[in-house]
N, C-alpha and C positions, 0 to 999 in steps of 0.2 A: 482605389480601395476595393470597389465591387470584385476587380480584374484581378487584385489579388486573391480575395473570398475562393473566388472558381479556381485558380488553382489549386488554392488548399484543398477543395471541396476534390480535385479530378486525383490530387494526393492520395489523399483520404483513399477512394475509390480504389486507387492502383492497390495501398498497403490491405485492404480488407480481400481484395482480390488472392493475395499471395500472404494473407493469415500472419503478418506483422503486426504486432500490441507496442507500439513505442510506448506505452504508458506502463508495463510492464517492469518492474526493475533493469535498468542497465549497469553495462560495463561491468559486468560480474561474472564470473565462470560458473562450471558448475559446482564448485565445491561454493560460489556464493561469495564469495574474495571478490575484493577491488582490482578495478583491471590497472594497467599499467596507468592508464588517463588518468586516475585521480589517486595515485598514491600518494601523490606529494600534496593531496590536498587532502588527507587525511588525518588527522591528531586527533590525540584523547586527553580529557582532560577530565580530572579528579573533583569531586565537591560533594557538598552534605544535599539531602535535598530539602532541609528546611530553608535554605534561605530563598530571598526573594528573585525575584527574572530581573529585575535590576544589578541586584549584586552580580549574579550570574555574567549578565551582561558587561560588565567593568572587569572581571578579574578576567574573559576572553578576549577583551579590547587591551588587559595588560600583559597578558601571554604573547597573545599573537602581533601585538603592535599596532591594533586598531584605533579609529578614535571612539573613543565612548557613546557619541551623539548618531554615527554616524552607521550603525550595524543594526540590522534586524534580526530577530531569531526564529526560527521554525521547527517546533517538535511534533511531530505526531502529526504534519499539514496545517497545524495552528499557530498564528503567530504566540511568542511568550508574552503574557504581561507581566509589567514589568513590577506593580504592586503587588503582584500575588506568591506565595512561596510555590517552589516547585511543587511539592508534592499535592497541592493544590488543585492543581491544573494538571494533574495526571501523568509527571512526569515521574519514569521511575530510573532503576540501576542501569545502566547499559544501553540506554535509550540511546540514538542517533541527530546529532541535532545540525539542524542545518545556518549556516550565518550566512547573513547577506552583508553586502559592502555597499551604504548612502553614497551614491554620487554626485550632491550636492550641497550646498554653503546653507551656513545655517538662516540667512535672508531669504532662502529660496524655502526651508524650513516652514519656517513662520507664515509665508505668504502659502505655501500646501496650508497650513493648519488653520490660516484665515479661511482657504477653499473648502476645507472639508466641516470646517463648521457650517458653514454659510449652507453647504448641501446637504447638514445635519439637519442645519432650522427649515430649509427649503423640506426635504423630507417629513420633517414633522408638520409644519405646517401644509402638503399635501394632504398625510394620516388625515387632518383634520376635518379637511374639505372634503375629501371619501366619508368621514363618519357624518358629516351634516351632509350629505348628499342621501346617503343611508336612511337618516332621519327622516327628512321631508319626504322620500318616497314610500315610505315604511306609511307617514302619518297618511298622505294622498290615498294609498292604497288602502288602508281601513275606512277610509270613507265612500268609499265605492259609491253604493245607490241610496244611500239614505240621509244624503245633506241635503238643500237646496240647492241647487247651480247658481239659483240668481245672488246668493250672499255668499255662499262658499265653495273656496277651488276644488275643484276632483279630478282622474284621470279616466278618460271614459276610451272604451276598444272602438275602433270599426273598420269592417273590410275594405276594399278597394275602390270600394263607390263612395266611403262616407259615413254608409249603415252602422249606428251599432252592431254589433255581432251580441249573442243570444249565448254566455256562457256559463256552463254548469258554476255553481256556487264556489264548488271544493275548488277549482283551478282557475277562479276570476283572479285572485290575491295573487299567486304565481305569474299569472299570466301578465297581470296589471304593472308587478316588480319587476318583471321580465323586460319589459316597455319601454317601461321610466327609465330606468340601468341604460338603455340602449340612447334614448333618446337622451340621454345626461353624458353618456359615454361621445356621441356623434357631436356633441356641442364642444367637447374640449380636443375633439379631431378637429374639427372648423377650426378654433382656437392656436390647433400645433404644439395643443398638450400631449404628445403620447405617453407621457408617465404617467397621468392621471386617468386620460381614457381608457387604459388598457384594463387595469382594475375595476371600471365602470360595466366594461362589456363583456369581463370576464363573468362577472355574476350576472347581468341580462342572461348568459347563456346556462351560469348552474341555474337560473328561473326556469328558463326555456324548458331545461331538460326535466321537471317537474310537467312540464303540461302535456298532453294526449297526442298522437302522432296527426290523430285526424286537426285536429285544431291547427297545428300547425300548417298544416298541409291547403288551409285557407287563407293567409295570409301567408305575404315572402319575406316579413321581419328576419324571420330565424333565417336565409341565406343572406343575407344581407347583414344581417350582424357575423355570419360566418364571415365574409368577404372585410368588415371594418376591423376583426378581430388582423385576421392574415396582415392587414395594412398598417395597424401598428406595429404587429411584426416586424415588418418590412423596412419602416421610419425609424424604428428604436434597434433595429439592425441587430436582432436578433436572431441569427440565424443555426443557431443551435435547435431555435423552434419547428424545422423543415418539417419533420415529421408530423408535428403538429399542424400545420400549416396543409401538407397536402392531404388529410384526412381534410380539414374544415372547408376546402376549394372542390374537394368531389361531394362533400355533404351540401353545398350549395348550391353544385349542379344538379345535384339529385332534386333538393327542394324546388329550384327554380321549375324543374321539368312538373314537378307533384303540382304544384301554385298554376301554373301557368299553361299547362297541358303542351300535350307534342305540339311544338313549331306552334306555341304561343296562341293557341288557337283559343284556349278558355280564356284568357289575358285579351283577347280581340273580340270576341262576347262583348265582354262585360265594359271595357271601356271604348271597342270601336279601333283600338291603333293599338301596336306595339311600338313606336317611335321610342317616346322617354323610356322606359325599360331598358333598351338597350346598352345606356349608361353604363349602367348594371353588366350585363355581359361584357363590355372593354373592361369594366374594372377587373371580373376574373380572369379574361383571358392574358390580360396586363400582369396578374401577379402570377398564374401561372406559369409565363415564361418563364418570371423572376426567381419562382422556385426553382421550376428547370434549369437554371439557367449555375445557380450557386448549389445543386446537386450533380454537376458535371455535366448534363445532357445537354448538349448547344444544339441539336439538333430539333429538338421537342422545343427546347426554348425560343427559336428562330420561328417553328410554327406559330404556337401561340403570341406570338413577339406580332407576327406582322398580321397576326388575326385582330389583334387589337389597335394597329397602325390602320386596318382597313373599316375598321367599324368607327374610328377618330373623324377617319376622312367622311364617312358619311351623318356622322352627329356634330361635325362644324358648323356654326353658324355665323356668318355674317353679321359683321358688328352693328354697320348700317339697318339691317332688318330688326336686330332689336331697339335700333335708335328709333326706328316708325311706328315700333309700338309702344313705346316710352310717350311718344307724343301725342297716341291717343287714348295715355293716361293710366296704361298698364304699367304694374313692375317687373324690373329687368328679371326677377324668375320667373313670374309667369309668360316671359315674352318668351325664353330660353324653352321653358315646358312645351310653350304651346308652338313655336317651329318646329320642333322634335315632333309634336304630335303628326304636323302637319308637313313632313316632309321641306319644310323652308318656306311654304308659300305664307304670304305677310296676311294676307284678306282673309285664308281661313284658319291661320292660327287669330283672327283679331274673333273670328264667331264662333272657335272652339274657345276660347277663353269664355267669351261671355257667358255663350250659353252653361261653360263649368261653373261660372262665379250662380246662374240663375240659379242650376242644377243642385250648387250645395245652398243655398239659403235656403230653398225648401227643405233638403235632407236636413239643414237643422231647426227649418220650421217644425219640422212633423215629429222629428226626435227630441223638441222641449217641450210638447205637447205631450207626447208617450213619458216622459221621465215627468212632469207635474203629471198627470193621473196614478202615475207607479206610486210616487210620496204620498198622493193623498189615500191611494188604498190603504198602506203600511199605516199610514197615520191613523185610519180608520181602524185598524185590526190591533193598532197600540189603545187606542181610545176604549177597545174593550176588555183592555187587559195583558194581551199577549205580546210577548218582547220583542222587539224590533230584528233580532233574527229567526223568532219563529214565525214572524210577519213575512218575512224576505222570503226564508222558504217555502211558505205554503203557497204565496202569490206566482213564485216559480214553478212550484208543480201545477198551480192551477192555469197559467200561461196567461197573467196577468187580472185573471176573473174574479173578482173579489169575493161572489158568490160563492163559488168553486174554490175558493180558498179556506173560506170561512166553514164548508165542510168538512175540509180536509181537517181542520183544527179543531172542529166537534167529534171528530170519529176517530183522531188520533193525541189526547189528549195528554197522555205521557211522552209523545213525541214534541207536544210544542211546550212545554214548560212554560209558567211565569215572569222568571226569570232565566238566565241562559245560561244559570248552571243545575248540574244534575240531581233530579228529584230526590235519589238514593242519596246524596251526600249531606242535601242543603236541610235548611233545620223548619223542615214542614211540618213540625209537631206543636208549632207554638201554638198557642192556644186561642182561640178566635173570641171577640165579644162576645157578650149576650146579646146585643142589640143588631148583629150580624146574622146569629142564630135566631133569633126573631122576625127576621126579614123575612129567609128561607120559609121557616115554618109556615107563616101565615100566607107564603106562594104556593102554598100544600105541600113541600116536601117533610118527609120526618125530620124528626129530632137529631138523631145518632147518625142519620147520614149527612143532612145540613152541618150538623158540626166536623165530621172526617173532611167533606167537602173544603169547609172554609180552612182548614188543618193542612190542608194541600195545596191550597193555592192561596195560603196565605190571609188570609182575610178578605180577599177580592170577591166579593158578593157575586159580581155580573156573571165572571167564570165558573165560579161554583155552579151558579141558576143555569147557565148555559151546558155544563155539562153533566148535573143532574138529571134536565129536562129532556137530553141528548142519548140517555143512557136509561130512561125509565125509571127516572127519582134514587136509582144510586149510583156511585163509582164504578168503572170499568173495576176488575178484579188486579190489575195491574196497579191502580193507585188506591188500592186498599191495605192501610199502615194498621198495626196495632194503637189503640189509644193508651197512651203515659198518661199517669195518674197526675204528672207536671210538664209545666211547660222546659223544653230544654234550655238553659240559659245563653243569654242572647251575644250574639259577638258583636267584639266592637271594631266598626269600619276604621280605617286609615285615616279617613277624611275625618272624624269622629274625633280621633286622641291627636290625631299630628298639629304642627299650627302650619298657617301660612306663608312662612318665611320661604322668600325662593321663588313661590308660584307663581308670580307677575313675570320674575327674568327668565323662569322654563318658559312661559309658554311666548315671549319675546322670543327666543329660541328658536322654538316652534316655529312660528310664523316666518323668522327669517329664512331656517330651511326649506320651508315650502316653499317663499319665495323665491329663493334662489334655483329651484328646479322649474318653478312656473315661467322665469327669464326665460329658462334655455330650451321651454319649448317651441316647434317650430311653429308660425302662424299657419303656414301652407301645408297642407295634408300632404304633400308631393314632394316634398324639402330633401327626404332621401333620394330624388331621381336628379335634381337638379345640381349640375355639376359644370365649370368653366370648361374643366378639362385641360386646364392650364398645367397641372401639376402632370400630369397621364402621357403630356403629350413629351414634356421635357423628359420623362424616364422612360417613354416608348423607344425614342429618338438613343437614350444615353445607353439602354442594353442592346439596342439593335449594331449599335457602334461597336460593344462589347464582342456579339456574336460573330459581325463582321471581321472583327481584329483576330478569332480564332480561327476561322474560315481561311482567313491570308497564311499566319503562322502555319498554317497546318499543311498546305499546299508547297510553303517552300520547304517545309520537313519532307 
């Protein structure tokens, strides 16, 4: 099949060479006449075009002597249907219509029509599991830093040690989507889903392209989802994607070089070894060939072909080696990670492991300690009022200092609203008690300001008193509204007129979506390095056989 593909591909090559369009009308002169080849396959045949692609269909099966069941029709590149009237479907006077001849029994019929349902319902029920994949990561991703960890799942970043990474607000959600996609996408490649993962990684990557080139440029998710995208290319033997393909194989090398500094030298910083990474490099240098290889070039593809046959040979591992660390109680991927780290040796892949397994229980000793003080700030900044996203942000700009936050939310008081929608729209004129405006007063502030005060924020006494007193007993000039003689009439919530019907099985729903994406995360922070290499080594071996079968043909030409 492959050996065919290169042909067509060195075709291809030759006709673009010497400015041949096979796709271009044939067998026509230039006056646009049928050439001698199909005159005799040529007839014209007379009809109204209100009738149906059915009828059509039978009165060309009685013309010409077909059987009725067993003919397709093509006008315009479409097939006819066959409920529909011509005119319908765009068919007009003079049109050209192409018949096809069924070359099979109508047993063989039925059993297509059993297949092509069956890959209807399979199909639909894919759509599905895409759209509750969607779901769960959509809900995940809204809850970023303001759940509890210990009751509720979230998806949390971190670079290549482990650390959370420290990201601007606007590009957490992107980035967070970005992730999930990938790491939802990697789970149904394990599996030997490539229909389902392709769609998975396709949107990792529209996320991706939503975040800052520097962010990327910290982690090597985004080559690496370059390189998973190329692979189900490759699996789903798409090769019309080439193009696409060698764009996403040189943006990976590029990333990998950004991530990981020349000759890996930032990458050996931070973790001590380039070993396990290089996984990563067989895998591109593997699909490169592959590209090369069904764009004609055998020669490029023989390169890269045995650059990845020589990087195989040195990221083998001996079975027995991971059997000796299996027995002291590791598992078979940390055994696989940790010889790769360590060159093969058994004794210091057993003290590179452990000491990784010490190294992250701290990283996340100290990162559930820093995310319980983030909640209790925010919880502390809700307790006086302000909403849980102008909590988030102020905490960000102040780099975590509750202090330093809480000024920022005194001195910027139109920027953190009550609630988290906008002051100009939301109905800040209601009218506050007396017993609110009483509060005020007797704190010393006036009358007419206590009352605009509680008119803006709603009735919330703490914030009024806090931004009075913040401001010299009145409103910054920015949240100063004309007084209505009334109160604006109140709207009523969703949750207010709707009933409950539904909201137990939405948020069942819910929860199974999340679930299902919490499954298919990996336990191992390392899961994308860790690979048999089984699958790498049987298609190293099957194009290198390729390249070699044209090297021979070409020598006896």
């Amino acid at each position: 099949m492959a050996q065919k593909k290169y042909l067509q591909a060195k075709l291809t090559q030759f006709l673009r060479e010497d400015r041949i369009q096979l796709w271009k009308p044939p067998y026509t002169d230039e006056n646009k006449e049928v050439g001698l080849a199909l005159k005799d396959r040529k007839n014209l045949l007379e009809t109204r075009l209100h009738i149906t692609g059915r009828e059509l269909r039978a009165k060309i099966a009685e013309t010409f002597g077909f059987q009725e069941n067993y003919i397709k029709i093509v006008i315009n590149k479409k097939q006819l249907q066959l409920g529909k009237a011509l005119e319908e479907q765009g068919v007009t006077h003079n049109v050209k219509a192409m018949v096809l001849e069924l070359k099979q029994s109508e047993e063989d019929a039925k059993k297509n029509f059993q297949v092509e349902e069956e890959e209807q319902n399979e199909a639909e029920l894919k759509e599905k599991r895409i759209q509750r994949t969607k779901r769960g990561l959509e809900i995940l991703a809204e809850r970023g830093e303001m759940v509890d960890s210990e009751t509720t799942p979230y998806l949390e970043i971190a670079n290549q040690t482990g650390r959370s990474i420290k990201i601007p607000p606007s590009e957490r959600k992107a980035l967070t989507l970005a992730m999930g996609y990938h790491e939802k996408g990697r789970a149904f490649l394990k599996r030997k889903e490539y229909g389902i993962a392709l769609p998975c990684l396709l949107d990792a990557d529209k996320y991706f392209c939503e975040c800052c080139r520097e962010l990327l440029d910290t982690v090597d998710n985004y080559a690496v989802l370059q390189l998973d995208i190329v692979w189900c290319y490759f699996r789903l033997e798409q090769l019309e994607c080439l193009d696409d393909a060698e764009k996403k194989l040189n943006l990976a090398q590029k990333c990998f070089k950004n991530c990981y500094g020349e000759n890996h030298q930032r990458l050996v910083h931070i973790k001590g070894n380039c070993g396990k990474e290089k996984v990563l490099f067989l895998r591109l240098y593997l699909l490169q060939g592959i590209r090369n290889y069904h764009s004609g070039n055998g020669e490029e593809a023989c390169e890269y072909l045995n650059k990845a046959r020589q990087l195989f040979k040195e990221l083998y591992i001996d079975p027995s080696k991971v059997h000796s660390l299996l027995q002291l109680g590791f598992t078979a991927q940390e055994a696989r990670l940790g010889l790769r780290a360590c060159d093969g040796n058994v004794d210091h892949a057993a003290i590179h492991i452990t000491n990784r397994r010490e190294e992250l229980a701290q990283i996340r000793r100290e990162e559930k300690e820093k995310r319980r003080r983030r909640l209790e700030n925010i919880n502390s900044l809700k307790g006086m009022g302000y909403s849980t996203h102008a909590a988030k942000q102020a905490l960000h700009q102040a780099s975590g200092n509750l202090d330093a936050a809480l000024k920022i939310l005194l001195s910027n008081p139109h920027m953190w609203w009550f609630s988290d929608s906008d002051p100009n729209t939301d109905n800040h004129q209601e009218s506050p008690s007396q017993e609110h405006i009483d509060q005020l007063v007797y704190m010393g502030f006036d009358t007419v300001a206590a009352e605009a005060a509680l008119r803006v924020f709603k009735g919330n006494v703490q914030l009024a008193a806090q931004t009075l007193a913040h401001n010299g007993g009145s409103l910054p000039p920015d949240l100063q509204f004309p007084l209505e003689d009334s109160p604006s009439t109140p709207t009523t919530s969703l949750s207010d007129s709707a009933g409950t019907s539904g909201v137990s099985t939405d948020e069942d729903m819910e929860i199974e979506a999340v679930n299902e994406i919490l499954e298919d995360l990996p336990e191992h922070e390392e899961d994308y390095l860790d690979s048999t290499l089984e699958d790498e080594e049987i298609i190293i071996a099957e194009y290198l056989s390729y390249v070699e079968n044209i090297k021979s043909a070409t020598k006896k030409n």
